[in-house]
N, C-alpha and C positions, 0 to 999 in steps of 0.2 A: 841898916841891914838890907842886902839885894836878896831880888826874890827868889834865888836857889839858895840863899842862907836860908828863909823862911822854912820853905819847903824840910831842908835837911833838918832843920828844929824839929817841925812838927811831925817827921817819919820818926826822932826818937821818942814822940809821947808813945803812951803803952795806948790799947783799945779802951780803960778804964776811964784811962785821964779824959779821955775825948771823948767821951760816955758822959763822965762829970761836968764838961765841959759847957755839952749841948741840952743838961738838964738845965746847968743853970742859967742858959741862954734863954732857955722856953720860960723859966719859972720869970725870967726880968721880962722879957717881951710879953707875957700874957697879964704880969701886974703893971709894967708899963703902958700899954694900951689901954689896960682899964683906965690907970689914973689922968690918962691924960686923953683919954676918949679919941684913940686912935686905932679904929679895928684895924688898918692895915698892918701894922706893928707885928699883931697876935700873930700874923701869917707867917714870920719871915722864918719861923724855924722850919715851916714847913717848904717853905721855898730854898733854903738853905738844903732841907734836905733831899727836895724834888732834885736841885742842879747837881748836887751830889750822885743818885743814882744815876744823873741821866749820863753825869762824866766816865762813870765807875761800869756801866753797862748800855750801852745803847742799843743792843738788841733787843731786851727786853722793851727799853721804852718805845723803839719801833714795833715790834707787834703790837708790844698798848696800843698804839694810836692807828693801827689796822684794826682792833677788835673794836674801836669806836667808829669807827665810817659808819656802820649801819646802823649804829645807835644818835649817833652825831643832831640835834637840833639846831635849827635856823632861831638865830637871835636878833629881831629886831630894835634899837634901840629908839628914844623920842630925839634924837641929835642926826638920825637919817644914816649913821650906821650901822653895819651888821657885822654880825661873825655866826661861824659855825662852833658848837660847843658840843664834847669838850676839845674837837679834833685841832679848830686853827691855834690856840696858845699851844699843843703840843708839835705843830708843825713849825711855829716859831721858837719854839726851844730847841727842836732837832736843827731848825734852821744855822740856828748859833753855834749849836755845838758842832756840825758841819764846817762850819767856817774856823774853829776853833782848828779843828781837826788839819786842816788845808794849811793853817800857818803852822804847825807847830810839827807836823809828817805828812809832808806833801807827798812823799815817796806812796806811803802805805793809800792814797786817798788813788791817785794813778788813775787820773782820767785821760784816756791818751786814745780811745776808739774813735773813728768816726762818728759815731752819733752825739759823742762828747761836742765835737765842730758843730755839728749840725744843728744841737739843743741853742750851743752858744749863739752861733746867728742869729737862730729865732728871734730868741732873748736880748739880741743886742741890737734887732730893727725895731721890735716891742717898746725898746727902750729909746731907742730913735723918735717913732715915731710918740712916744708921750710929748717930746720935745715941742713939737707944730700941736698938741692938742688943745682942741678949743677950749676943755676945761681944763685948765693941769692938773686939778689935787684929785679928780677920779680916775685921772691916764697913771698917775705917780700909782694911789693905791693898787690900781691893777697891775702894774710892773712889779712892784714888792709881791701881791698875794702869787703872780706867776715864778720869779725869784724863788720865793720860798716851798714853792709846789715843788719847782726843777729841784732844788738844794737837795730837797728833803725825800721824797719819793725817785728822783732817778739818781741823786749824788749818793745818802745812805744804799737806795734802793743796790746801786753798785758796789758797797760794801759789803752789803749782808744778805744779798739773797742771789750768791754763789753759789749753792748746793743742794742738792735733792733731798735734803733735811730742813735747809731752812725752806725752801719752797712750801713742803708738805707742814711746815709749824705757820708759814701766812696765811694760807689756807684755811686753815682750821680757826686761824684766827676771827677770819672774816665769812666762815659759814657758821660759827654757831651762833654768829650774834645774830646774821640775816636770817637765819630761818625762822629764830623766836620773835624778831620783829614780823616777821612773816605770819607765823601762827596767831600772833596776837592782833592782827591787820586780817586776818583769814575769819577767825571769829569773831571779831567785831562787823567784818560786812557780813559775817553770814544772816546777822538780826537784823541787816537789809535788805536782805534776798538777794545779795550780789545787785544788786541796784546798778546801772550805769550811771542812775541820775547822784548817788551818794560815794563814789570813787573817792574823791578828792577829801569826802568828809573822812574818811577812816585812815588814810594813810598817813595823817601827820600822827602824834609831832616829828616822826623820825625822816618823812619826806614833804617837800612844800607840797608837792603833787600827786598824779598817778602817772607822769611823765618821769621823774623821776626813781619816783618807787620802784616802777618799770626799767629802767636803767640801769639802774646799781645791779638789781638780776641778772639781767640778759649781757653785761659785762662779766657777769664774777661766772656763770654757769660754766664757761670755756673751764674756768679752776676748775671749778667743783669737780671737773668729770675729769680731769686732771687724778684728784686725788683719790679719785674712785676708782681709777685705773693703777695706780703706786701700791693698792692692797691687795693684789692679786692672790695672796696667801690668806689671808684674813676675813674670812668668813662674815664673821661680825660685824666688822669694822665697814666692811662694804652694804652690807646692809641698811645699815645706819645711815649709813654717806647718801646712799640712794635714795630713800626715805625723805630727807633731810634735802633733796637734790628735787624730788619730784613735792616738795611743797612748795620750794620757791619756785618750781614751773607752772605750778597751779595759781602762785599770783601773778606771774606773768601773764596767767590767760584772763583773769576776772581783772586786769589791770587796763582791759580796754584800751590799749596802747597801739594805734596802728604800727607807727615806726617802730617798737620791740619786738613786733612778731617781725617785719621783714629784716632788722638788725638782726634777729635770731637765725633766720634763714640764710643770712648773706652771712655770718658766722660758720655755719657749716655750710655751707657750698667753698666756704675759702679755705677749707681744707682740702678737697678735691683739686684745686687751684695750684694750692703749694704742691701736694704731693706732686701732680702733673706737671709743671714747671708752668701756666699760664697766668701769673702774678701778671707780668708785665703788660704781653697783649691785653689783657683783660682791663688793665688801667689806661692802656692807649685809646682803649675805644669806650670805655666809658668817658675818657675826656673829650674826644671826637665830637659822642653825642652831645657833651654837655655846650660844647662850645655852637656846635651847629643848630642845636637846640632854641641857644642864647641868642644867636644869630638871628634866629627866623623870627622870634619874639619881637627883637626891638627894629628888626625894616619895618620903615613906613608906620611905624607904633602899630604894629601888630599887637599887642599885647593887651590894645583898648578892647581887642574886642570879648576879650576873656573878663569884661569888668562885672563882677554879680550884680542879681535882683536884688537890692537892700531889704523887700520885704519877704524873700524868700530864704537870705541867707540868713538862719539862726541856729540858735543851739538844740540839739536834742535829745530826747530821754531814754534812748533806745539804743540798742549799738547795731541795732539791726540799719534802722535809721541812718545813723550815721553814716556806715559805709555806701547805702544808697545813695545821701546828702554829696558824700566826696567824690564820690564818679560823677555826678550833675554839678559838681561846683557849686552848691548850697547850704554845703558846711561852714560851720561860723569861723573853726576854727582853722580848718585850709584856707580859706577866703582872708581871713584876718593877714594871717603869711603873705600872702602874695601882695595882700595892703601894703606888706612893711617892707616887702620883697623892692618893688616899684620905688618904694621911697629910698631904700638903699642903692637903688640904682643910676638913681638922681645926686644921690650924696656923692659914689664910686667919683659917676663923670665932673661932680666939682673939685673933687680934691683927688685925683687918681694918683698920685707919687706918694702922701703922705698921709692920708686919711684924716678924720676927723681926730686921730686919737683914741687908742685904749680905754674901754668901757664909755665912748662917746656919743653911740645910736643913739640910747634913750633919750638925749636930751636934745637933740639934732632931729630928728628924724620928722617929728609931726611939720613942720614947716614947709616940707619937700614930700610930701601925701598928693594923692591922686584922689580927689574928692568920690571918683566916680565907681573906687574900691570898699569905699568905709563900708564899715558894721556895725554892728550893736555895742561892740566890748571896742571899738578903737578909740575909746579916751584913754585905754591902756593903763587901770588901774592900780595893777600887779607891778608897773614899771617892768616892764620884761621886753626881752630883745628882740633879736630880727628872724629866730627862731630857723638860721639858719649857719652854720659856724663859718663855713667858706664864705659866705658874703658878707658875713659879719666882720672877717678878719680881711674883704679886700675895703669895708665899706673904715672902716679905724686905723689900718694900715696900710693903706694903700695897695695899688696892686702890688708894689714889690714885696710886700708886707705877705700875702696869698702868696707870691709866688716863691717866696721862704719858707713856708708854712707846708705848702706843697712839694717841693723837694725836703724839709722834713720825713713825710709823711708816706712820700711816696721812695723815698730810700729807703727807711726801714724796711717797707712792706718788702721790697725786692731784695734788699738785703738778707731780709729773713728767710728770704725764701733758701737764697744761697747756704745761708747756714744751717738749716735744717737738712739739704742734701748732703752739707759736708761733714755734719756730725753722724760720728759713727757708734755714740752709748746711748742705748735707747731710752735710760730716765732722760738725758737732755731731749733727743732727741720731738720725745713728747711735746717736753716743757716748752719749747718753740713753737712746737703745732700750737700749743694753748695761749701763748701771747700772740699769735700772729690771729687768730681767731679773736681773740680778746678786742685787738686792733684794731680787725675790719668792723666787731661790731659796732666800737664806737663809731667810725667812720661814715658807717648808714646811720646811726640814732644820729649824727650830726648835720646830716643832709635838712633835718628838721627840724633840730635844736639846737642849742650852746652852750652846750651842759659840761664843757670842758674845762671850765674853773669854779665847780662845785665839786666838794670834797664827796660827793658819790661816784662821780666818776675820773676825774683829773688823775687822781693817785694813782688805778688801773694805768690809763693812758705812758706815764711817766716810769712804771715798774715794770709794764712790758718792755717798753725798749729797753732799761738798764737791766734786766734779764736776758734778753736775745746780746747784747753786749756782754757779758759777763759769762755766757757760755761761748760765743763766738772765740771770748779770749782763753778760755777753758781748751777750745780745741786747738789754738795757736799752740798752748804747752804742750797740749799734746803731740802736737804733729816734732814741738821743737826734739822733744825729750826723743823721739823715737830716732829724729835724726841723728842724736849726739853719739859717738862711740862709747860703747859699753863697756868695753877691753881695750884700754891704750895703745896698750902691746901688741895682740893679735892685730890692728887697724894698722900699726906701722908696718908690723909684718907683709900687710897684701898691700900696703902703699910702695914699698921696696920691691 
């Protein structure tokens, strides 16, 4: 029997039979597992009927797996693996069902935008460079967990989050849960007296950090004020949102985050940006500086002279401190950067065409160290990166690897801008402002971090662009539809 025979069998069971079916499948799998001391067994009804909704509705199991991002815990295991739970098995379910999807209606899946190209590069130097990486099995997993980031966050993302309904249902999905981690992180440091020194103790388990915790916020707030403005009718409803809006700005602030106040800032200043059409210049000369910046650093190792007092650079308990620390270059944690900074710049000039390899720093990096930068914390306990995305990705991918990453990045950004001129319905119109905003902030939180393949901020990253895509091609139909003749007749009429 071929498997459209099966198929048309099992469309003429009734909903009873296959009711009957799946009891008696649970009742053998859960005495089966006992007797034979197999708990994996006891699960399969349940995975039977996980894959089942997930075939039968995938919307739904997409906002599921948006309402867990701000619930999501880091799992470390004693094998030196990790996963995020319960968000990465449901990104590799949508993964699959994605792929499912692609062979079986390629038509309906209709990835044919430019940023479709764009993501694919990325993706396919990523993949390149695992190839040369010095470790392969941590370049492999880092290509699959990016794989399945792209599949699932921009390939669904461009299924299902076409419309000013589904927007406002993601939304919602992913503020109520962050705020109640919020409220619950709020009160908990409040019995600290907001402490700078106990940040990090209160925000798990739902963030490793205060870096993080920081992040997932100052990315989703572009939404939030999105959906605050979609209730212009609703009194209530706005309330609430607002409310709910200014608590997570209140752990933005006791989150001691340098980088999320100016991501925040550089957030809204890049609305000003777009509206005004200065996307571009504004990106030519921030790369100007960075380049001429870079320049001036490494003549003649300039860079030495910038090396800290090892007994002056530490940690402090203060954030008042802090920020005094960071303008003197006495912060542990600025100083630590520019340690890792140095060494990655030592890695770039070895391997500049193909890098070290995907998720390769950490285990490369201490050997190509400048003694005269160390800290307190550079035995790098946390195993944590180079705390800086762009050099992260010229230091693993070589420069062409950055400079793919970069045309990425910096299409969008310009792209969007175009699209938000050329949309003429003002719910999209918004919804562009709030991903291109959403965009730049990560863009500055990355100037500092690498927080781009954690499931607190990746997903953001990957849903803007398949959003500014998915409206862009919104206004292609439109422009199409308005061109077509509406009257066959009266159109030959004034062609004659």
């Amino acid at each position: 029997m071929d498997g459209s025979a099966v198929i048309r069998y099992l469309s003429q069971w009734s909903d009873r039979r296959l009711w009957y079916a799946f009891i008696g499948l649970t009742a053998f799998c859960v005495l089966g597992g006992t007797w034979w001391e197999t708990p994996v067994l006891m699960f399969l009804p349940a995975i039977l009927l996980g894959a089942a909704w997930i075939l039968t509705d995938l919307r739904q199991v997409f906002f599921l797996l948006l309402f867990f991002i701000p619930l999501s815990i880091e799992m470390n295991f004693s094998s030196g693996l990790g996963t995020d739970l319960p968000t990465e098995p449901l990104i590799i379910l949508m993964t699959g069902a994605f792929v499912l999807l692609v062979l079986h209606q390629p038509k309906r899946v209709g990835l044919t935008h430019v940023f479709d190209l764009l993501l694919l590069i990325h993706l396919a130097w990523i993949a390149c460079s695992a190839l040369f990486a010095e470790i392969p099995l941590v370049a492999v997993k880092f290509t699959l967990a990016k794989t399945w980031y792209i599949l699932t966050f921009y390939g669904m993302g461009r299924m299902i989050l076409s419309s000013p309904k589904s927007w406002r249902i993601a939304i919602w999905c992913l503020l109520i849960p962050l705020a109640i981690t919020h409220i619950i992180i709020l009160i908990r440091f409040s019995a600290y007296g907001f402490s700078f020194r106990e940040v990090n103790t209160v925000v798990g388990p739902f963030n490793r950090n205060h870096v993080t915790f920081a992040a997932l916020a100052v990315v989703f707030l572009p939404f939030g004020w999105h959906l605050f403005r979609a209730y212009r009718s609703h009194t209530v409803i706005r309330w609430f949102i607002l409310i709910l809006l200014a608590i997570i700005l209140v752990g933005v602030q006791v989150s001691y985050t340098r980088a999320a106040y100016i991501a925040l800032l550089g957030g809204i200043g890049s609305v000003f940006l777009i509206r005004y059409r200065l996307m571009v210049p504004t990106l030519v000369v921030a790369c100007i500086g960075v380049v001429v910046f870079g320049a001036s650093l490494v003549k003649d190792n300039r860079f030495l002279e910038f090396a800290p007092d090892y007994n002056k650079t530490i940690s402090h308990v203060d954030f008042d401190d802090l920020l005094t620390a960071t303008v003197k270059l006495e912060d542990i944690s600025t100083m630590e950067r520019v340690y890792r900074w140095v060494a990655g710049s030592y890695m770039i000039g070895e391997r500049p065409w193909t890098g070290f390899g995907p998720n390769n720093f950490y285990p490369n990096y201490q050997a190509r160290t400048v003694r005269s930068f160390t800290t307190y914390v550079s035995d790098n306990p946390e195993r944590s990166g180079i705390h800086n995305y762009y050099l992260m990705t010229a230091v693993e991918q070589g420069i062409p690897g950055l400079l793919v990453y970069l045309l990425l990045i910096f299409g969008v950004l310009i792209m969007g801008q175009r699209i938000y001129h050329r949309t003429a319905d003002d719910q999209r119109k918004r919804m562009v402002l709030t991903a291109l905003a959403s965009l730049v902030v990560i863009h500055v939180m990355q100037t500092m971090n690498d927080l781009l393949e954690t499931d607190k901020v990746g997903p953001f990253f990957f849903m803007s662009i398949a959003i500014l895509a998915n409206i862009d091609r919104l206004n292609q139909q439109d422009l199409t539809a308005e061109a077509s003749p509406k009257d066959p007749v009266s159109n030959r009429t004034d062609e004659n």
